[in-house]
N, C-alpha and C positions, 0 to 999 in steps of 0.2 A: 420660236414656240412661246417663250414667255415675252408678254408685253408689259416695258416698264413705263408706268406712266411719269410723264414730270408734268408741272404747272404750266401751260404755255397757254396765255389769258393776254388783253389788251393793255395789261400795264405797259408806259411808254417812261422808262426812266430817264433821265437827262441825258445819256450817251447810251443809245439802242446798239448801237454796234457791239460795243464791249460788251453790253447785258447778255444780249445775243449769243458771246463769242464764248461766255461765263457758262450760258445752258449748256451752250454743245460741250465745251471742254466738262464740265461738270457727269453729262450725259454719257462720255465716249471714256472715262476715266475710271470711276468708280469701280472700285475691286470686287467685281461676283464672287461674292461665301456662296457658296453650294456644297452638298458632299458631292461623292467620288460617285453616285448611283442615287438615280431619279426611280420610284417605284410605281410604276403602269398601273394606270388605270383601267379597267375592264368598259373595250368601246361598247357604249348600247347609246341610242336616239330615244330610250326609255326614260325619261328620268324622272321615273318614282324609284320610292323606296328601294334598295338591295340590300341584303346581308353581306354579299358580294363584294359588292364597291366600299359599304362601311367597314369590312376586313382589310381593303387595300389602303384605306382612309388611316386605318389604326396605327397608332406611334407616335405619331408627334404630342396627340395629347397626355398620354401617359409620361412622354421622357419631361413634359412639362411640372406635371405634377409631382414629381421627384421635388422637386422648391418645395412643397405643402408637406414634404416627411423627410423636411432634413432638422437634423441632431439640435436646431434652435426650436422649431417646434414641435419637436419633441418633450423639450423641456419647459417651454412655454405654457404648455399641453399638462403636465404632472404638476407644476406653478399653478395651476389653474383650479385641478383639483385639489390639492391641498390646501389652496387658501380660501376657497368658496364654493367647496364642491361640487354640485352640478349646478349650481346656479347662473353660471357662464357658460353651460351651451348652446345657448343661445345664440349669444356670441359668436360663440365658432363658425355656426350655423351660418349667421349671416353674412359674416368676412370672409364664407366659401363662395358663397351665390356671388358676393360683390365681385371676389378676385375671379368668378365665373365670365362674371361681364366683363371684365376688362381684359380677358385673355379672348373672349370672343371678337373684342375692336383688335386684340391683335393678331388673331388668325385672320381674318377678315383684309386687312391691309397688305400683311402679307400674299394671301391667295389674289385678290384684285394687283395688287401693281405689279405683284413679282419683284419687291423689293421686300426687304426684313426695314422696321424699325430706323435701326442705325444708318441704313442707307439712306434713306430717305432725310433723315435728320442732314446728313453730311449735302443732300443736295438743295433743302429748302433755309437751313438755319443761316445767318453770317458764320464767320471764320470765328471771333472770339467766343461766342454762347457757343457754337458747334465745343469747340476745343471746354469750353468749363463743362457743361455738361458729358462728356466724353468723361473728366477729370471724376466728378460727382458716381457715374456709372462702375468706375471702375472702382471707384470707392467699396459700392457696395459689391461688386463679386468678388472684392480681397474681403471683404469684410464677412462677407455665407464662407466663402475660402478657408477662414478661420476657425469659425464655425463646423465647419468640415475636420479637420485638423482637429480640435479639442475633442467631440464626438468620436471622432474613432481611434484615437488614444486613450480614452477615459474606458471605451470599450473591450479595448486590448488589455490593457492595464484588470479590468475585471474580469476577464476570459481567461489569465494568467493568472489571476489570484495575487496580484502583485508584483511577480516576478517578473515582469517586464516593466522596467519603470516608465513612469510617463515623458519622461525626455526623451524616452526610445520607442513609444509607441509614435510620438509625432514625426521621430524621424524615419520611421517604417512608413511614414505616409508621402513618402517622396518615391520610394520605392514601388511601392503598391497603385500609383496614379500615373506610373509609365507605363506599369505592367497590360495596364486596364486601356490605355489607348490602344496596345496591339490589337484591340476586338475590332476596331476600324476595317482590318485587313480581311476581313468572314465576312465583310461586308453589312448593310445596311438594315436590314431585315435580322441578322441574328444580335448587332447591338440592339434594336428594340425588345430584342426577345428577352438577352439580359436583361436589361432595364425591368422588363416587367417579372424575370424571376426574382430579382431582389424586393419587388413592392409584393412580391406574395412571399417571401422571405419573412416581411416584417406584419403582413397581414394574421402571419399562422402565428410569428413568436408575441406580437401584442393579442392578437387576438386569444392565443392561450391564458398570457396572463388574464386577459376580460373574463374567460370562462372559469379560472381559477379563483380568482376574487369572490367571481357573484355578484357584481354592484347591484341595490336597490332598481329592478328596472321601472318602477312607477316614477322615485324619483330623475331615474333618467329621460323620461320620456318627458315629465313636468321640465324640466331644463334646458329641456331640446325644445319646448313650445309655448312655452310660457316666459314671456319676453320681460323680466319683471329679477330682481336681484333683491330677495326680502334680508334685513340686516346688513347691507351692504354696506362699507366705509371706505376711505380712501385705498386702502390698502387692495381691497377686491375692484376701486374704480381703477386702480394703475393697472391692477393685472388684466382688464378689458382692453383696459388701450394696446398695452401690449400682446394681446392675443392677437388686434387686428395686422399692427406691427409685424408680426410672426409671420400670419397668414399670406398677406399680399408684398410680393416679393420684388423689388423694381428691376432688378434684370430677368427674372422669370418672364416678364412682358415683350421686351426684346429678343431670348431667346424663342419664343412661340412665334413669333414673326416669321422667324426665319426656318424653324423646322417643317413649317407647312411648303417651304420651296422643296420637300424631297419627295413629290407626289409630280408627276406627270398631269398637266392641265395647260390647254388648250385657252390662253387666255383671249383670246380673240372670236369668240363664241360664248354670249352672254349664259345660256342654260350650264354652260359645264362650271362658270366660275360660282353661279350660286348653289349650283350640286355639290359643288368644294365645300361652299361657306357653311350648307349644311351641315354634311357627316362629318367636319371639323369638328362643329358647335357640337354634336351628339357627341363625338369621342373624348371631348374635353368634358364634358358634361358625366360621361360615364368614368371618365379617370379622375374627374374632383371629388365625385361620390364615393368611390373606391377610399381615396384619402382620406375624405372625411372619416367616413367611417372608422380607418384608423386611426386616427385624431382623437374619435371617441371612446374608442377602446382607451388607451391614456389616461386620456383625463377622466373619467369612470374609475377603472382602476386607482388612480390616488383619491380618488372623493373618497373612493369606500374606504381605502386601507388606510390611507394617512391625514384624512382630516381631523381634526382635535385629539391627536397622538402628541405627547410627551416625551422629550428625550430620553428619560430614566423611564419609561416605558419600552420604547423601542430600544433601546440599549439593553436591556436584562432581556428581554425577548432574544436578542442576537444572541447576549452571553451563554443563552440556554442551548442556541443550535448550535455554537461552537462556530459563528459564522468568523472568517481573519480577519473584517475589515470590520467587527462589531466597533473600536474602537473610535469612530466618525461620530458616536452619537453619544458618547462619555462626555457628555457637557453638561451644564446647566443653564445655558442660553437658551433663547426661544427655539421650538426643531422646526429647521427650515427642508426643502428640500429638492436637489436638484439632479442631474444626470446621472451623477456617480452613487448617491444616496440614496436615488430609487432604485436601483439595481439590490444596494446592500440591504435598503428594507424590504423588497419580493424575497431574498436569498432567507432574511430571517423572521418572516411571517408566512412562507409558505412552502417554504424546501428549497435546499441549493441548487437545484433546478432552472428555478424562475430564475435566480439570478442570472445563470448562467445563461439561459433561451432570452432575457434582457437585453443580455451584452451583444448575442447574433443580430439581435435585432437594432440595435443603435449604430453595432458596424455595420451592415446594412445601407442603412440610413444615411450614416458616412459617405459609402463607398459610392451610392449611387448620387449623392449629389457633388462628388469630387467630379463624375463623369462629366455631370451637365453644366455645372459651372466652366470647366474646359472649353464646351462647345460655346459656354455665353461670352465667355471672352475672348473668345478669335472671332464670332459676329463683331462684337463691337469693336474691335480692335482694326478689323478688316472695315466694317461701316464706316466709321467715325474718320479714321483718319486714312484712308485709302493705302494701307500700308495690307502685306502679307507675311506673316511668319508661320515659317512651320509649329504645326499642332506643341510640340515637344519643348521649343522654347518659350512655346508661352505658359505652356506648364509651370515649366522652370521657373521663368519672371514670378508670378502669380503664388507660386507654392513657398516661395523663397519670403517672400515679402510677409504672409500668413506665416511662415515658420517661426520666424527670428524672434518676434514678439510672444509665440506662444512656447517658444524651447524656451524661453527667460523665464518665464511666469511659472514653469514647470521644474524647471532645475533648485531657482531660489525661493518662489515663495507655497508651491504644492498645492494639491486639488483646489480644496476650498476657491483660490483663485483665478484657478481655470472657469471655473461654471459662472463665477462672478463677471468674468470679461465674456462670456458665454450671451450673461442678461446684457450687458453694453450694448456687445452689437444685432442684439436685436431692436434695441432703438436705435442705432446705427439705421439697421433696414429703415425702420417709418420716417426716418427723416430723408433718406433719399427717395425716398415714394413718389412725393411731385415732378422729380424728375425723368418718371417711366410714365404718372399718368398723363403728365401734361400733354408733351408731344404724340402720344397713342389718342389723345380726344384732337389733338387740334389738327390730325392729319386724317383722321379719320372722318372728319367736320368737313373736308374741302373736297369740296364739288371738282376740282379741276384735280384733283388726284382718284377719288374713290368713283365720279361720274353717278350714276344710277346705286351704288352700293353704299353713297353717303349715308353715317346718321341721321337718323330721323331727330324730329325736338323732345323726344321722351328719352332717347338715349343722352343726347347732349345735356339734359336735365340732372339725368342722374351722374352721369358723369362728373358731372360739374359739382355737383353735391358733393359726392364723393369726397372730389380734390381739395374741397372746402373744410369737410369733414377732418381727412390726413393732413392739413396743414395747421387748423385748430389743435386737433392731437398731439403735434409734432410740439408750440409752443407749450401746449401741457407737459409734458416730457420734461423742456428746455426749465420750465418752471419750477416743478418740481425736483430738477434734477440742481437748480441753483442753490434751492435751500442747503441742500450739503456742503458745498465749496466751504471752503478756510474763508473767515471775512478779510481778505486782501484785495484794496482798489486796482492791483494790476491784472488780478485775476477777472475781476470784474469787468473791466474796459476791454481786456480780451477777447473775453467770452460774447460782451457788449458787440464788439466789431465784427464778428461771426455770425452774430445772430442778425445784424444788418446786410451783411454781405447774400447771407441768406435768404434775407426776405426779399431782397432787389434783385437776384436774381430769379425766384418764382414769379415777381412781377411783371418782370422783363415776360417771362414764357403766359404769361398770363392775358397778358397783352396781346402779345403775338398770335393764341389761341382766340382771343376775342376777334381781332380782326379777319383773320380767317374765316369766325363764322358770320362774318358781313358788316362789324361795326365802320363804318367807313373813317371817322373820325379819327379813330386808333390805328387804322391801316395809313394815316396821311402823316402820322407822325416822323419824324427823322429822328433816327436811334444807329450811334455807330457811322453817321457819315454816311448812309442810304437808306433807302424806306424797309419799313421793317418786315413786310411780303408783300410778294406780287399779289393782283386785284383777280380776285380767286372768283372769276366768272362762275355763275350759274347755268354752266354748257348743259343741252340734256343732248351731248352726242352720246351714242355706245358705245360700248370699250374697242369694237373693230374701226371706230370711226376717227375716234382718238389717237390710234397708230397710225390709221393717214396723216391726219392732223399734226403728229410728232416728225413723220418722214419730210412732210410739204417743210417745217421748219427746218432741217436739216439741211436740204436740199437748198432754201432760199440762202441759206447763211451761207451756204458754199460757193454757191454762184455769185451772191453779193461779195464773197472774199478773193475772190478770182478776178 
C-alpha cells in the first residue's frame, strides 16, 4: 500500500555492485515508525472538495501545531508584548505563514514517499552527516524537552500557590508523561481528540485573559499589518529575531512527516496522493490559524497590561490584592517579565482568577507538547539510526536528560533562573533550524524522490531565502550573545571552534542541497571518500511507475547476486 520511493538514477559509482547492494540493504532495513492504527479514508473517484474526507484528514495538523503553543512561546509571546507591544505582530504573523510552508514541504514528502523525514535522511545522507545531524536533532527535542519541564512546574508551582515547590513540580513531570502515553491504548482517533481538548484548554483560558484585558484593538490590528517597528532598538530587534526562533521549531518539521503516515493512501495512484497533499495543507493551514490566534491573545494581553509598568507600580498593586507571590516584584531593577511573572501580574491587576486560569493554561501548554515531543523522538530515533525502543524508554532517556539540569537550577539557584534558561533555549531552537530546513528543501527539491510533486522554482526560492534568513539570525544571536562572555581567550577559542564546526557543517548540507537541485559541479565533488549524492535524474515517470522502476532494481540485484 504505501510506496517508498528511494533515488535510483544513472549514477555509476566506481564499485556498482556494492552501491547497488548499499540501496537494497538500505531499502530492506529501515525501521517503519508507524502508529498501531492507519485512519481510512472515505473511497470516492470524486475528488473535489469533502467535509468528509477533510474530517478524516484532521490530526496530524493539529498534533503539529502543539510546537507553536509550547511553554517557549509562550513566553516569547508576553516578551514580546512587554517590550514592544504590538509592534511585533507582524512578526508573528509572518514566522506563522513561513513555519506554514515549511510544514507544507513536510506533509508533502511524507504523503508522496511514505517515508517521514528522518527516514529518508538515514537512506540519502553518508553515515558521519547522517549520525551529526541526528546528534544536532536531538539536541533540540531535549532542548523543547526542557522547555516542557520548566513550563509545567512553573505552572504547578502557581496553581499551588507555592506549596508545591518547583523541584517537585519538575519531578511530577516524569510521572505525569507516562501517565499520558497510556492514551496510546483508546487508540489513535481519541489521542488526537486529546490533543485538541488541550489547544481549546488554552484557546478559552488565554483567550479569557484577551477578553479581560481589553487590548487596544485599532492598535492590534495596526500591528498585525503594518509591517513597520516605530521607536524600535536593539532590544525590540533581538526580541523579533527570537520570536521567529520561537515560532519555527526544527523537530516540529520531522514530526509532520511522519504524522501524515497515520492516514490510509493509496500511493500508487497519482489523484489520491495530491488529495492527501491537499486537505493536509488545509488542516495545517487551519491548526496554524487556531495558534496563531492564541499567540495573539498573549502577546495583546502584556502589550496592554504590562508595557511601560514599573516595578513599585506592579508591586503595590499586588500589595493591595494580597496577591503571596507579590514579593517577585519588590525590586528596584528594570520590571522584566516572564512565565512565572505574568501569571503573578494577571493575579494582581485583575483578580486571583486570572492567575489561576494562567497557570491551567501554561499546563496545558506543557502537557501537550510533552506528548508530541515523545512521538518526535521515537521518529527520529527509529529514522536516523534504524534502532527501535519501546515508547517508555525513550521517555525515560529524554525526560532524564531535560530533568537533571532543570532540578539543579530549581533546587539552588530558584525561579528567576528557570525562565532565564527558558530564553537560552529558545535560541537553542533557531540555531538548530538549518538543520530541519535544509534537508526538508533538499529532498523535497529531487525529482528522483518527489517525481511530479517536486518544488516548483518559487518554492525552492523561498525556501532558500528562508534558510539564508535563519542562518544570518543564528550568527546575530552568537553575536550578540558574545558580547556578554567574561573576556577570557580560552573562552573565546571555544566558543570560536563551535562556531566553525557549525558553519561547516550547514555548508556541507548546503552543498548537498545545491546539488541535488542540479548544480552538477557540486554534485562532482568528493566529500567523505564518495560523491556526495546520486545524479538526481529529471525522470517524468509517475509514482506507479516509479514502483516498477524500484522492483526491476531489486529483482536485477538479486539475480546479479545469485
Amino acid at each position: 500500500m504505501s510506496n517508498q520511493y528511494e533515488d535510483f538514477s544513472n549514477h555509476t559509482p566506481t564499485n556498482t555492485d556494492n552501491d547497488e547492494e548499499e540501496k537494497k540493504s538500505k531499502l530492506t532495513t529501515v525501521a517503519s515508525t508507524y502508529f498501531n492504527e492507519q485512519i481510512p479514508i472515505p473511497n470516492s473517484d470524486d475528488y473535489s472538495f469533502s467535509f468528509r474526507k477533510l474530517w478524516a484528514f484532521t490530526g496530524p495538523g493539529f498534533l503539529m501545531s502543539i510546537a507553536y503553543l509550547d511553554p517557549g512561546n509562550i513566553e516569547s509571546d508576553l516578551q514580546s508584548g512587554s517590550i514592544a507591544q504590538f509592534r511585533l505582530l507582524w512578526v508573528l504573523m509572518g514566522a506563522t505563514i513561513l513555519g506554514l510552508l515549511m510544514q507544507r514541504l513536510s506533509a508533502r514528502l511524507g504523503v508522496v514517499t511514505g517515508m517521514h523525514l528522518a527516514e529518508v535522511c538515514y537512506r540519502q545522507y553518508p553515515l558521519v552527516p547522517r549520525i551529526i545531524l541526528w546528534i544536532m536533532i536531538e539536541i533540540a527535542i531535549i532542548g523543547s524537552d526542557m522547555q516542557e519541564v520548566i513550563g509545567t512546574a512553573i505552572a504547578i508551582y502557581l496553581l499551588s500557590d507555592g506549596k508545591v515547590p518547583l523541584y517537585a513540580g519538575v519531578i511530577i513531570t516524569i510521572a505525569d508523561t507516562f501517565t499520558f502515553l497510556l492514551l496510546d491504548k483508546y487508540g489513535l482517533r481519541k489521542l488526537e481528540g486529546f490533543f485538541a481538548f488541550l489547544i481549546l484548554v488554552m484557546a478559552i483560558t488565554f483567550g479569557y485573559e484577551y477578553v479581560v484585558v481589553a487590548p487596544n484593538q485599532t492598535l492590534v490590528v495596526k500591528g498585525l499589518f503594518v509591517p513597520y517597528c516605530e521607536g524600535c532598538g536593539p532590544k525590540q530587534l533581538l526580541q523579533a529575531v527570537g520570536i521567529i526562533g520561537a515560532i519555527i521549531m526544527p523537530h516540529n518539521i520531522y514530526l509532520h512527516s511522519a504524522l501524515v503516515k497515520s492516514r490510509e493512501i493509496d500511493r500508487s495512484k497519482r489523484p489520491e496522493i495530491k488529495e492527501a497533499n491537499r486537505y493536509f495543507f488545509i488542516e495545517a493551514a487551519i491548526a496554524l490559524f487556531v495558534s496563531f490566534l492564541i499567540n495573539v491573545f498573549v502577546v495583546s494581553v502584556f502589550a496592554q497590561g504590562f508595557y511601560h509598568k514599573s516595578s513599585l507600580n506592579v508591586y503595590e498593586n499586588c500589595q493591595a490584592q494580597g496577591n503571596p507571590h507579590a514579593d517577585v516584584f519588590n525590586t528596584t531593577e528594570e520590571l522584566t517579565v516572564d512565565i512565572f511573572k505574568g501569571g503573578v501580574f494577571l493575579g494582581c491587576q485583575f483578580g486571583i482568577a486570572a492567575m489561576y486560569i494562567w497557570g491551567v493554561g501554561i499546563l496545558a501548554a506543557g502537557q501537550s507538547s510533552t506528548m508530541t515531543g515523545t512521538y518526535t523522538g521515537q521518529f527520529v530515533m527509529e529514522g536516523f539510526l534504524n534502532l527501535k525502543w519501546k515508547r517508555w524508554q525513550r521517555v525515560l532517556l529524554t525526560r532524564t536528560i531535560a530533568i537533571l539540569p532543570t532540578v539543579f537550577i530549581a533546587v539552588f539557584e530558584g525561579i528567576e533562573n528557570l525562565t532565564v534558561m527558558n530564553d537560552l533555549l529558545n535560541v537553542l531552537m533557531s540555531l538548530q533550524l538549518p538543520f530541519a530546513l535544509l534537508p526538508i528543501l533538499t529532498f523535497t527539491s529531487a525529482k528522483g524522490i518527489m517525481v511530479e510533486f517536486v518544488n516548483g522554482r518559487a518554492m525552492k526560492i523561498m525556501t532558500s531565502v528562508l534558510a539564508i534568513v535563519v542562518i544570518a539570525i543564528n550568527l546575530f544571536f552568537v553575536s550578540d550573545y558574545l558580547k556578554n562572555l567574561p573576556s577570557n581567550w580560552g573562552i573565546y577559542i571555544g566558543v570560536a571552534v563551535l562556531i566553525g564546526l557549525y558553519l561547516l557543517f550547514i555548508t556541507y548540507l548546503a552543498l548537498f542541497c545545491l546539488a541535488v537541485m542540479g548544480v552538477k559541479k557540486i554534485a562532482n565533488l568528493q566529500l567523505l571518500g564518495r560523491k556526495l549524492v546520486y545524479d538526481y535524474t529529471l525522470s517524468q515517470n509517475t509514482p506507479l511507475e516509479e514502483n516498477n522502476i524500484q522492483q526491476e532494481l531489486e529483482e536485477s540485484t538479486t539475480i546479479r547476486n545469485n
